[in-house]
Steps between C-alpha positions, in 0.01 A plus 500: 500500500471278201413646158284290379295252724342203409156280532512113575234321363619156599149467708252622227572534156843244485289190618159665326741454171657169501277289729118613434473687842581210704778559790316466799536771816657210678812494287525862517534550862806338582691725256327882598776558798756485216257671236468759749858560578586553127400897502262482165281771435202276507396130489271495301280197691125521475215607197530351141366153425630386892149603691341297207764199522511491891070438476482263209805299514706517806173552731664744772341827541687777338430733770705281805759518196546844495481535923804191528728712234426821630563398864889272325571819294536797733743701352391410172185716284243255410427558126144408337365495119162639529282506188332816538121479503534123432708450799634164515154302315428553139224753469477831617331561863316817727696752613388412855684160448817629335494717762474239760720275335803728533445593828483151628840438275685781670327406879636152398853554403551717151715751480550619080163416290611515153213577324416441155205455226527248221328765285729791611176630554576812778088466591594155633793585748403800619276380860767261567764726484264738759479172714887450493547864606230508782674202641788676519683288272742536213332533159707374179282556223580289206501526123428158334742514232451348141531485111226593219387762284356722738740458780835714499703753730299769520167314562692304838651897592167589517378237735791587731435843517108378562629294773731783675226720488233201712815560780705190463818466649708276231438418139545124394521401144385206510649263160300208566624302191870599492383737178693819639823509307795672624538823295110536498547510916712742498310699285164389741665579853654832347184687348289338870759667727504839280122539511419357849861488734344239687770180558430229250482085581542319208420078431545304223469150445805324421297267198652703209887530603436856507436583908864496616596773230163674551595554831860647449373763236188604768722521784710741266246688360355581889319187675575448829326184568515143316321196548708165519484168638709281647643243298348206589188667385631711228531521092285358241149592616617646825714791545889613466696306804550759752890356560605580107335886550628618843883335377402729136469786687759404777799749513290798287288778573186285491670244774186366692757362815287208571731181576528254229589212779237538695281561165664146395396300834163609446478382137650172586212452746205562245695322240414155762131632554493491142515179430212421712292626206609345252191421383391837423822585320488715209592410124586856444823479700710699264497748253204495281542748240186435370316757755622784327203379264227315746590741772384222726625677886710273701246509792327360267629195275571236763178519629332482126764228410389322823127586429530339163632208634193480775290456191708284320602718231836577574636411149276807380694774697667610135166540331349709805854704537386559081165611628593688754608788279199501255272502778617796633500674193125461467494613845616809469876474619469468892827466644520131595508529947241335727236460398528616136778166455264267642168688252706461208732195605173227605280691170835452321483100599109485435540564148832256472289213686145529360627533147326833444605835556207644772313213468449504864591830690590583871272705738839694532504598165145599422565739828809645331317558173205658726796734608448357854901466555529902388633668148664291250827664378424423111180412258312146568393274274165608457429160378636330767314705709133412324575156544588537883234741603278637193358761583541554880564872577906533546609701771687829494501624837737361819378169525457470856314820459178235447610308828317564841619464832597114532671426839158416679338343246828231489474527878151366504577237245777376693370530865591195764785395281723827512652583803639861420470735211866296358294212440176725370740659259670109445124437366534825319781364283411191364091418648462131394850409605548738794179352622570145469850600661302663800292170501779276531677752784154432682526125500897497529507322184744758295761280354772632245556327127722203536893555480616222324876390561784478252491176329835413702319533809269194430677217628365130512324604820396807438187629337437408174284713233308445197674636228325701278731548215729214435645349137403165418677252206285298269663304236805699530359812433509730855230731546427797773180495635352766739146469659333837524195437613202240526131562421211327614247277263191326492605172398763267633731636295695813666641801271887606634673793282878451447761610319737272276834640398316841567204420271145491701283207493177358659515116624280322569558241818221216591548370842439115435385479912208706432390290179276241531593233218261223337562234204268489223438163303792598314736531821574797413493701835280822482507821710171523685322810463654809621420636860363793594597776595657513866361722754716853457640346138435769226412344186726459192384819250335337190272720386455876313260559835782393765681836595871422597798771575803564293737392770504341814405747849266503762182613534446818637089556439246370325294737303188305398252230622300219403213623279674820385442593167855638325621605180829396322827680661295605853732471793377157752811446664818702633856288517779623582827370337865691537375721737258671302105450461387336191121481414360214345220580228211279376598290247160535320162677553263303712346386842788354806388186555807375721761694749801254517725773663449639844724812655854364570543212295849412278415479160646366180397586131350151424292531795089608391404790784204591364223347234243702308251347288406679175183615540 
C-alpha cells in the first residue's frame, strides 16, 4: 500500500485557478475512465466556485454535473469544498438548508466534504460536519491556513484538536495562497498529528514557488495526503503537477505507485481542452512572489484578474493587489478563502476604482462588520466599521444562530420552476441568478458564454469577430487600445470607456446616421438639436441629484419609488458587480422624482439610475 496518497484536483481547483472556473462537464467526461484508473485518493471534482460557474457562465446545472462524474468515476472518491455554513453561496444559511444541502451532495455523488470556514470560526463548521457524518460520509475538516499577527502554530493546533473532537475523519490544511513554507509545515503537520493522530491532507497553491517543497517537508514530518494537479492544469495559481511529486517520492518510503504514463496521457489530453479557453486564461501563470504580501489565494486571482477586466479595469490589478492587504488589516485579519477573498478582494477594488477608500461599501462587508460571517481573528478598524455600519448592534453569537428554518420559505418562492429540492437548493445558492437559470431551463433557452476560437482558427470563411482590443498607428506613433465597456447617453453622442497603452479614458463617438444636419446662412452645417431619450436609454448623469454606481453591474432591486422622500447616503438601489452586492446610496437629500433602473438591467457608471430633487 502506498505511503502517501494523493488528491487530483485537475477537475476543480486546477481549471478554478488558471481559467476562471470555465472547463465545461463536457470536456471532462471523455477523460474520467482514465482519471479513474489512476488509483488517487480522491478527485477532487465538485464545490468551490464550480456550482457558481456552471449557473452563471457555462449555464449547465451543477447537479447533472456531479450525477455524469459520479456515474464515469466509479472507483474513484468524489471530493467536494464545502464552505461550512455558507455552503457553496456567499452568506451564511439555516441549519435546515446546510443540512439539506449535504445530504442532497452525498445522495448525488460526494464522497469526502472538506469542510472549512474562512473565519476559522469552529461555530461555523460544526452542523456541516454533523451533516457529512449522518450521511455517512468522510469528514476532512480543514484549517484555513495564513500569515498575521494573531495567527501562528499554536492558534491552527488548536483548531485541529477542535475539529477531531466535532468527529472528523481527516485534517486538511488548507494553504490557499501558497503562504505555508516548508520548515513552518513541518513544524504545522508535527504538533497536529501529536495533539490529534488523525491523518493530515495538506494543499498549497503553487503561486509562491514554495508548494513543491512544502509538500516534501509535510510528507516528512507525518502527512499522508497531498493535493496536486495534473500538469496541464498545474503551477502558478494552480497546484504542484502531480507527475513531478509521485516521480519525488518515486523509489522512497513515501512512493505513492501511481503510473507516471498513464498520469502523462491524461495531462496531454487536458493540455488540448485547454486551449479551448483561452480566453479565460490567467495572467498569473507563474510564480508571483508577490502573494507572500497580498495573500491573494489562487482560487482566487484569475477570476479577480478576469473580473477586473469585465469592468474594464484590468490595468488596475497592481493597485487592488496593494489594497488587498490594507483592507484586510482594517478588517481584522480574516484569512483570505471564499468568501472572505472576494469581501476584501471586490472592497479592495472599490476603493482602487472610486478613488476613495470606503467611499462606497459592499452589503458583504457591512455583514462582516455586523459579525454576520462569525468572529474575526484580530481587532477591526473601528473606524472603518462607523463608516460601514455606525452604530448597528455587531454580533457575537453563531451567526446562523439568528437564522430560521429556510428550506420552505425558498420552496415557496421558487414553486413551478424547481423540479426537485437540487434545483430548490440551486435557488438557494445564488436567488437572482439561480432563478433566471431555472427560467431559462423552463423555456429551453439556457445557452453557455460564447467559446471563441484561436485566432488561427478564423480563416477567410470562417467567423469573423469584432475585436475589442486591437493597436492602431497614427502618424507613426502605434497605440493599444482596449474597449471595456460602453455606456448609454442622452444625446447623440455615446460615452465608450477604453484603455490606451493601459491608461483609461472616456470617448465620446457621434453616429453621423442619427444626426440630422442643416446649413445656416453662413453654410456652416449645424447639429440639430439633440434627441431624446430612447425608450429603455438611461440618461447621461449630469447632475449632483442623478445617483449613478461606482462600477458597472446589474441591478438586483430597487429600494425606493417615485415620491419617496430620502436623505443623503440612504440605500435606493442594490447592484451587484464581482460577485458581490453593492448598494447604491442617495447622492443628496431629497424627493425621487425619476427611477431610470428597473431589476436586471446592465449598468455602467456614466449611466443616471436614479434622480432626486433637493427639496
Amino acid at each position: 500500500m502506498a505511503k502517501v496518497h494523493i488528491t487530483d484536483l485537475v477537475l476543480r481547483d486546477g481549471h478554478q485557478s488558471l481559467i476562471a472556473t470555465r472547463m465545461q462537464t463536457a470536456d471532462m467526461l471523455p477523460i474520467c475512465s482514465k482519471l479513474d484508473a489512476v488509483g488517487f485518493w480522491s478527485l477532487e471534482a465538485w464545490g468551490g466556485a464550480t456550482f457558481d460557474a456552471c449557473v452563471r457562465f457555462l449555464r449547465e446545472d451543477p447537479w447533472e454535473r456531479l450525477r455524469k462524474l459520479r456515474k464515469a468515476l466509479p472507483n474513484t472518491p468524489i471530493q467536494m469544498l464545502l464552505r461550512g455554513q455558507n455552503l457553496l453561496g456567499y452568506r451564511n444559511y439555516s441549519d435546515d438548508v446546510v443540512r439539506a444541502f449535504v445530504q442532497k451532495s452525498a445522495d448525488n455523488g460526494v464522497d469526502v466534504f472538506r469542510v472549512f470556514d474562512a473565519m476559522n470560526d469552529l461555530r461555523n463548521l460544526r452542523v456541516s460536519i454533523e451533516a457529512v457524518k449522518a450521511a455517512g460520509k468522510h469528514a476532512e475538516g480543514t484549517v484555513s491556513y495564513t500569515t498575521s499577527p494573531v495567527h501562528n502554530i499554536p492558534h491552527f493546533v488548536e483548531l485541529a484538536k477542535g475539529l477531531a473532537e466535532m468527529g472528523c475523519d481527516t485534517i486538511a490544511i488548507k494553504d490557499m495562497a501558497g503562504l505555508l513554507t516548508p520548515y513552518t509545515a513541518f513544524e504545522l503537520v508535527h504538533e497536529i498529528r501529536a495533539a490529534t493522530d488523525l491523518p493530515i491532507h495538506t494543499h498549497s497553491h503553487a503561486t509562491s514557488g514554495l508548494a513543491h517543497m512544502t509538500h516534501l517537508k509535510a510528507v516528512e514530518a507525518g502527512a499522508t495526503i497531498i493535493d496536486t494537479c495534473v500538469g496541464a492544469f498545474a503551477e502558478g495559481a494552480s497546484h504542484p503537477t502531480t507527475q513531478s511529486m509521485v516521480a519525488a517520492l518515486a523509489g522512497t518510503e513515501y512512493d505513492t505507485g501511481l503510473s507516471l504514463p498513464l498520469i502523462e496521457e491524461i495531462s496531454a489530453y487536458f493540455k488540448e481542452v485547454r486551449k479551448k479557453y483561452w480566453q479565460f486564461e490567467s495572467a498569473f501563470a507563474g510564480t508571483d512572489t508577490r502573494v507572500l504580501i497580498n495573500q491573494v489565494p489562487g482560487g482566487m486571482i484569475s477570476n479577480l484578474a478576469n473580473q477586473l477586466k469585465e469592468q474594464g479595469a484590468l490595468d488596475s490589478m497592481d493597485a487592488v493587489l496593494e489594497e488587498i492587504p490594507r483592507v484586510r488589516e482594517d478588517l481584522g485579519y480574516p484569512p483570505l478563502v471564499t468568501p472572505t477573498s472576494q469581501i476584501v478582494g471586490t472592497q479592495a477594488a472599490l476603493n482602487v476604482l472610486t478613488g476613495a477608500r470606503y467611499k462606497s461599501v459592499t452589503n458583504e462587508v457591512k455583514l462582516y462588520l455586523q459579525g454576520r460571517y462569525g468572529q474575526a481573528p484580530g481587532h477591526i478598524n473601528e473606524e472603518v466599521r462607523k463608516i460601514a455600519i455606525g452604530d448597528l448592534e455587531v454580533t457575537t453569537c453563531r451567526p446562523a444562530d439568528l437564522l430560521g428554518d429556510e428550506l420552505d420559505k425558498l420552496r415557496g418562492e421558487i414553486e413551478g420552476l424547481a423540479k426537485s429540492d437540487e434545483d430548490v437548493l440551486t435557488y438557494a445558492m445564488f436567488p437572482e441568478i439561480g432563478k433566471t437559470w431555472l427560467q431559462e431551463r423552463a423555456a429551453g433557452s439556457l445557452k453557455p458564454e460564447q467559446l471563441l476560437p484561436p485566432a488561427a482558427a478564423q480563416q477567410d470563411n470562417g467567423p469573423r469577430y469584432a475585436a475589442d482590443e486591437f493597436k492602431i498607428t497614427l502618424h507613426g506613433e502605434t497605440y493599444h487600445i482596449k474597449l471595456s465597456g460602453s455606456g448609454r447617453s442622452d444625446s447623440t453622442q455615446r460615452p465608450y470607456f477604453v484603455s490606451v497603452d493601459g491608461v483609461t479614458e472616456e470617448v465620446l463617438v457621434e453616429s453621423l446616421n442619427e444626426v440630422a444636419i442643416e446649413t445656416g446662412g453662413d453654410s456652416a452645417p449645424r447639429k440639430a438639436a439633440a434627441a431624446p431619450t430612447a425608450p429603455g436609454q438611461k440618461p447621461r448623469a449630469s447632475h449632483p441629484g442623478h445617483v449613478t454606481a461606482a462600477m458597472p453591474g446589474t441591478v438586483v432591486d430597487v429600494l425606493v419609488s417615485i415620491g419617496q422622500t430620502v436623505k443623503a447616503g440612504d440605500g435606493v438601489l442594490v447592484i451587484e458587480a464581482m460577485k458581490m452586492e453593492n448598494e447604491v446610496q442617495a447622492s443628496i437629500a431629497g424627493v425621487v422624482i425619476s427611477i431610470f433602473a428597473m431589476k436586471g438591467d446592465a449598468v455602467t457608471p456614466d449611466m443616471a439610475l436614479v434622480e432626486i430633487q433637493p427639496e
